[in-house]
C-alpha positions in Angstrom: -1.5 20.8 11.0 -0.8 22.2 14.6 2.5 21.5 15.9 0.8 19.6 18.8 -1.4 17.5 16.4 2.3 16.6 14.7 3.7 15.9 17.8 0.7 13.2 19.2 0.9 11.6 15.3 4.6 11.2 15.0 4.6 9.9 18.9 1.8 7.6 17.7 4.1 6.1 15.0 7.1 5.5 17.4 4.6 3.8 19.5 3.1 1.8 16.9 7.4 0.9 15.8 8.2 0.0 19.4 4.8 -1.3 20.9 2.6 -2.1 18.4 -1.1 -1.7 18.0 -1.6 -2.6 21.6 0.7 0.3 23.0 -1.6 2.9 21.2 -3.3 4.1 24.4 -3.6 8.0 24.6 -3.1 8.0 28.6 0.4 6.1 27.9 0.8 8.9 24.4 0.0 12.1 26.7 2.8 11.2 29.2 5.0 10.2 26.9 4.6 14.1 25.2 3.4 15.5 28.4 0.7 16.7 27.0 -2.9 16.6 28.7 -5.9 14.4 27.2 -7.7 18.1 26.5 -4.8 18.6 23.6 -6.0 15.4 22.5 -9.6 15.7 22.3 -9.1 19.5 20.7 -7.2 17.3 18.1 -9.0 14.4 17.7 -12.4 13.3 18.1 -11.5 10.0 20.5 -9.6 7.0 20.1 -11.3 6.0 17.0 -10.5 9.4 15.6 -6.9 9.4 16.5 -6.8 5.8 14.8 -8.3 7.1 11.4 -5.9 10.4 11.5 -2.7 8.2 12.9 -3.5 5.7 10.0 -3.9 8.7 7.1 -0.8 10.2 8.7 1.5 7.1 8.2 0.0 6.4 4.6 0.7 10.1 3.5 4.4 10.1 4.6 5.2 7.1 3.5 3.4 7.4 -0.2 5.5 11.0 -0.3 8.6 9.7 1.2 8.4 7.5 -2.2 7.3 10.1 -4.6 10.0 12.5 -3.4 12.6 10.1 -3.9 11.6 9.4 -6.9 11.0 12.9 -8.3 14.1 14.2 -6.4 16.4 11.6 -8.5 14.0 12.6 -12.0 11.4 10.5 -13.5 13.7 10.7 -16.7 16.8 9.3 -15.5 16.0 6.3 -16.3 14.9 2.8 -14.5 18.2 1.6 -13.1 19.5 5.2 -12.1 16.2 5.8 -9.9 16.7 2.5 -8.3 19.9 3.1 -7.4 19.0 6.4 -6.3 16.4 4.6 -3.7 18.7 2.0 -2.8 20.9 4.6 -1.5 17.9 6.0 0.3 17.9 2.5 2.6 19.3 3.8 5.6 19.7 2.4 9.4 17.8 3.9 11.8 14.1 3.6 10.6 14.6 6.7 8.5 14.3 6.7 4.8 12.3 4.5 2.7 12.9 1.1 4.9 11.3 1.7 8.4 10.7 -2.4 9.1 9.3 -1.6 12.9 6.6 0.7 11.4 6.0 -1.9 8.5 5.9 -5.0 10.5 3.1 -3.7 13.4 1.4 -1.9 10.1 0.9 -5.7 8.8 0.2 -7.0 12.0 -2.3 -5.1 13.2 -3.5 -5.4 9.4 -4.2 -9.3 9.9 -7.3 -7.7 12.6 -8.2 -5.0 11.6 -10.1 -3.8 8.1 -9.4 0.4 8.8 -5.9 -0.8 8.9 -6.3 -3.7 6.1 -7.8 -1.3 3.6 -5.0 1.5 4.7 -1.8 -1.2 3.9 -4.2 -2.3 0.3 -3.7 0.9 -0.7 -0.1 1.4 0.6 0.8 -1.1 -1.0 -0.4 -0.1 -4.4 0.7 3.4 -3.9 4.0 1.8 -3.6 3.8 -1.0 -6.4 2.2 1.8 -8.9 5.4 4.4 -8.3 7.7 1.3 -8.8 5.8 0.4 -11.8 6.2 3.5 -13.1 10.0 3.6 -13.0 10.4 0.5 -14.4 8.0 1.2 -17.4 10.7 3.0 -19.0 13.1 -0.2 -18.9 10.5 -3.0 -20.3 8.1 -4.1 -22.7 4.8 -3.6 -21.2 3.2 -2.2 -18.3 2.8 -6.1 -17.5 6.1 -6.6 -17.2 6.7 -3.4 -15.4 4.6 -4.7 -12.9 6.4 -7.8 -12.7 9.2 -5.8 -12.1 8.2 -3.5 -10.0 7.0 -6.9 -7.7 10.5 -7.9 -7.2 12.1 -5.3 -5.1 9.0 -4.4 -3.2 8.6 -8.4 -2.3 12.2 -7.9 -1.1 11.5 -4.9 1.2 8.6 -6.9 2.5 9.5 -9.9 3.1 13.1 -8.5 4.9 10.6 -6.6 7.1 9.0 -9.9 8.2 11.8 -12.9 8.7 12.7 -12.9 12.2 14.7 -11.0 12.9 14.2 -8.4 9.8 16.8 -7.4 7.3 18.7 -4.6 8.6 18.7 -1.7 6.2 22.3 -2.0 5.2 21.9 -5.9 4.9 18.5 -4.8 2.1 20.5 -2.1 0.3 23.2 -4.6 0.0 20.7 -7.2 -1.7 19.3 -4.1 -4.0 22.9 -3.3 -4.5 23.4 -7.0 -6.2 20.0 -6.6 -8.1 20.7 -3.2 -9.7 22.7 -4.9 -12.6 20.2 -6.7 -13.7 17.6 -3.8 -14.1 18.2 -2.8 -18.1 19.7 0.7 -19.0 18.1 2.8 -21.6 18.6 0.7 -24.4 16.7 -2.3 -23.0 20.4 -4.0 -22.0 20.8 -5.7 -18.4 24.5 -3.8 -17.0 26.0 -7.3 -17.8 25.5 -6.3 -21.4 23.0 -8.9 -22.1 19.0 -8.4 -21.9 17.4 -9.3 -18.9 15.7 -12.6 -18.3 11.5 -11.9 -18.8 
């Protein structure tokens, strides 16, 4: 990618955070980069275009923001080590893996939209499958791994849509309380005893 094609995508996505769908107007993009609507249109091929690439942009990053963690920390550490491992990844800020502004307009402008709809489907099974994945170590079946996996990503959803959302340090803390619960290597719950199904 071009450093100017960056720069109109990652503007796209603070304007998508602050505005939401609505604010994703290319006159109000170019002034805000002071860029001309020529660098646009050698970039994109119109407002349709920019939507499609804006949407594939956000879905990358986010599915590899995941997968890095994830492989950063190492697939073999175990379930309840990679969690913790993410959990220290929720940071303030709308950095990391918790960026609620970005997740709330995504989900919004979901409920209209079925470019966008089909773009947060497979987000969210991008997300739910790498979850799945670490907990499969930790349970039974890949049933219950999904199960699992269900429970932390429910909470980083549903803290991105109370009113007001969750502040990051507010979710980590939650994840924090949850972490014992998540069995070790030998199937045991921190506590020492195994986990409820």
């Amino acid at each position: 990618m071009s450093t100017a094609r960056d720069r109109w995508l990652n503007e796209g996505l603070k304007v998508l955070a602050e505005e939401g769908a609505a604010g994703i107007r290319i006159d109000r993009i170019a002034a805000r980069l002071n860029l001309s609507k020529g660098s646009f249109h050698h970039h994109f091929d119109g407002a349709e275009g920019y939507k499609k690439a804006l949407l594939a942009h956000f879905e990358r990053l986010s599915v590899e923001t995941l997968e890095n963690a994830i492989a950063d920390i190492g697939e073999s550490a175990g379930a309840r080590a990679i969690l913790a491992g993410l959990t220290k990844l929720v940071r303030p800020g709308g950095t990391g893996l918790y960026r609620p502004d970005l997740d709330i307009a995504l989900r919004a402008w979901a409920t209209w939209d079925a470019d966008v709809r089909a773009v947060q489907t497979r987000l969210d099974e991008a997300r739910l499958s790498a979850l799945q994945r670490v907990w499969r170590s930790a349970v039974a079946s890949d049933e219950e791994a999904r199960t699992a996996a269900l429970l932390p990503y429910l909470l980083a959803v549903g803290a991105t849509v109370v009113f007001p959302p969750v502040d990051a340090d507010q979710l980590r803390d939650l994840y924090e309380i949850l972490l014992p619960l998540v069995p070790d290597g030998s199937g045991q719950a921190g506590n020492g005893t195994t986990p409820p199904p």
